[in-house]
C-alpha positions in Angstrom: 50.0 88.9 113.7 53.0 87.7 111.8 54.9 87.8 115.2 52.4 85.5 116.2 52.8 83.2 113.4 56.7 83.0 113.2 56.6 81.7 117.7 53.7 79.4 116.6 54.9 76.0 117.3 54.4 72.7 115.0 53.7 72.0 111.0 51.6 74.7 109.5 49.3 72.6 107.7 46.9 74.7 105.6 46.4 78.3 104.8 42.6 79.8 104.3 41.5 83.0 102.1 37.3 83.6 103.1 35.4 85.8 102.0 32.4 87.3 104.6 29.4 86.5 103.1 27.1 87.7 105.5 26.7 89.5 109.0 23.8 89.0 111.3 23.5 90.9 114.5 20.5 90.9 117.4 20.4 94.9 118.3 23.9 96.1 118.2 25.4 96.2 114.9 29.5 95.1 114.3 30.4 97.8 112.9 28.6 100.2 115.6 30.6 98.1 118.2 34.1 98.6 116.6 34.0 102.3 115.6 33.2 102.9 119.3 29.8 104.8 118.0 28.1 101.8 120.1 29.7 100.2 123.7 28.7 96.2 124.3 25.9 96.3 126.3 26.2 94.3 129.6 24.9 91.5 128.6 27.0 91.5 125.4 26.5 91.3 121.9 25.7 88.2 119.7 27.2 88.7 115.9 26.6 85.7 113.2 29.6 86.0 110.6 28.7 83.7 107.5 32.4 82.6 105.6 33.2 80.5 103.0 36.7 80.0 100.7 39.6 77.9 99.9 42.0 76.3 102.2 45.4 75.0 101.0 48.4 72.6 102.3 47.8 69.2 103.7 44.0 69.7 103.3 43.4 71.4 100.0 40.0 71.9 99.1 37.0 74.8 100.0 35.2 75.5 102.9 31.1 76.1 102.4 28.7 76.4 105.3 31.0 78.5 107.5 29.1 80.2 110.5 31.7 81.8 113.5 29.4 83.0 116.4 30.9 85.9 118.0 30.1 86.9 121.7 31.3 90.3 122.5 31.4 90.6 126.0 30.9 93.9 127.9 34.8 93.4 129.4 36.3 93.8 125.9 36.8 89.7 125.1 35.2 88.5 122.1 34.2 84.8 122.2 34.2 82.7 118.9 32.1 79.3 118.0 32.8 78.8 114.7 31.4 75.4 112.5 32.1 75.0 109.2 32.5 72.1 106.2 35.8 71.5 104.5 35.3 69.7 100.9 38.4 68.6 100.0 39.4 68.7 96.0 39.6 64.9 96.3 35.8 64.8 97.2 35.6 64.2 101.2 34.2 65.7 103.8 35.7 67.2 107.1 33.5 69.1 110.0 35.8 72.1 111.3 34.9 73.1 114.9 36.5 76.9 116.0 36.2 77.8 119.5 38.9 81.0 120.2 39.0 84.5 121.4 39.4 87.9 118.8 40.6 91.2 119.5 39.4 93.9 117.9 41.9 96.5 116.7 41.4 99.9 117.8 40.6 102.5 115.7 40.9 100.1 112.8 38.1 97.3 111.2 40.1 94.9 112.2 40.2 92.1 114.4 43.3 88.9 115.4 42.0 85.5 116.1 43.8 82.5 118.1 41.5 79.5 117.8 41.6 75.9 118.6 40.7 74.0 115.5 39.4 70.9 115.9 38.8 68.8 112.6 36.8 65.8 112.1 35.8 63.0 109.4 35.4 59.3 109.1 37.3 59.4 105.4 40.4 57.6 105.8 42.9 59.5 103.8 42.1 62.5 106.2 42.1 60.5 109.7 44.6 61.8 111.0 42.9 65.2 111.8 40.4 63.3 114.2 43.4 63.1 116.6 45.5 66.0 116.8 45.6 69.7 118.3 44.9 72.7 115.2 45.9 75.8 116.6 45.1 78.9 114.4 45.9 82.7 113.7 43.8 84.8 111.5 43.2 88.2 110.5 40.0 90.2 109.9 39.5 92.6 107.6 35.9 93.8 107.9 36.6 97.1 105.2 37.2 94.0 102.5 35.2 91.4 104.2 37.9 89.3 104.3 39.8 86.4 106.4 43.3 84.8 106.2 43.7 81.6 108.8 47.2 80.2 109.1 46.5 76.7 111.1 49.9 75.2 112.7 49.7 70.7 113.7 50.6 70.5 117.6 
């Protein structure tokens, strides 16, 4: 990943630490998936992965309310559709959209992330977000239940 993050183009503008508060699946289990114990069925396999932490930089603040939806397709992708709300340490609001793809590490619980980011809000300290490109790179950790995002200003 840190490859990854030293090509990435533009400003990085915030750094997250989440914790994984919660995991829901429908039939298939994550960790059944990963370990190879389990292959994605054909019609693949939906996993809810609750999140919430800080987020530093530009945007300083914590993120509550975090949800990604991951689609594990049966051809080894792994879709995300992530929402989530940043509350800024100044008291505003901004909605965070994730739509990206993960690979899952072999042999390892791990999985890289590239997302789009897309941020919104109608506060206007933080307008400038509604307009620009957030591209991210994060790493998960599923043996600590954890998730660093490095998110990079196009």
């Amino acid at each position: 990943m840190m490859a990854e993050v030293q090509k990435m183009r533009g400003e990085k503008i915030y750094e997250c630490d989440f914790n994984i508060t919660g995991v829901t699946d429908y039939g298939v289990t994550l960790d059944a998936l990963l370990s190879g114990k389990e292959k994605v069925p054909l019609q693949g396999a939906r996993i809810d992965v609750a999140f919430e932490g800080d987020i530093k930089g530009r945007i300083t603040g914590k993120v509550r309310s975090g949800v990604e939806y991951l689609q594990l397709r049966a051809d080894g992708r792994t879709d995300l559709d992530g929402r989530a709300t940043i509350e800024t340490e100044d008291g505003h609001r901004i909605a965070m959209r994730i739509e990206g793809v993960a690979t899952p590490r072999a042999n390892e619980p791990m999985m890289d992330l590239v997302a789009n980011v897309r941020l919104t809000t109608a506060a206007p300290k933080y307008d400038w977000v509604n307009t620009r490109q957030i591209w991210g790179l994060a790493t998960v950790n599923l043996a600590t239940a954890k998730i660093h995002v490095e998110s990079f200003l196009q």
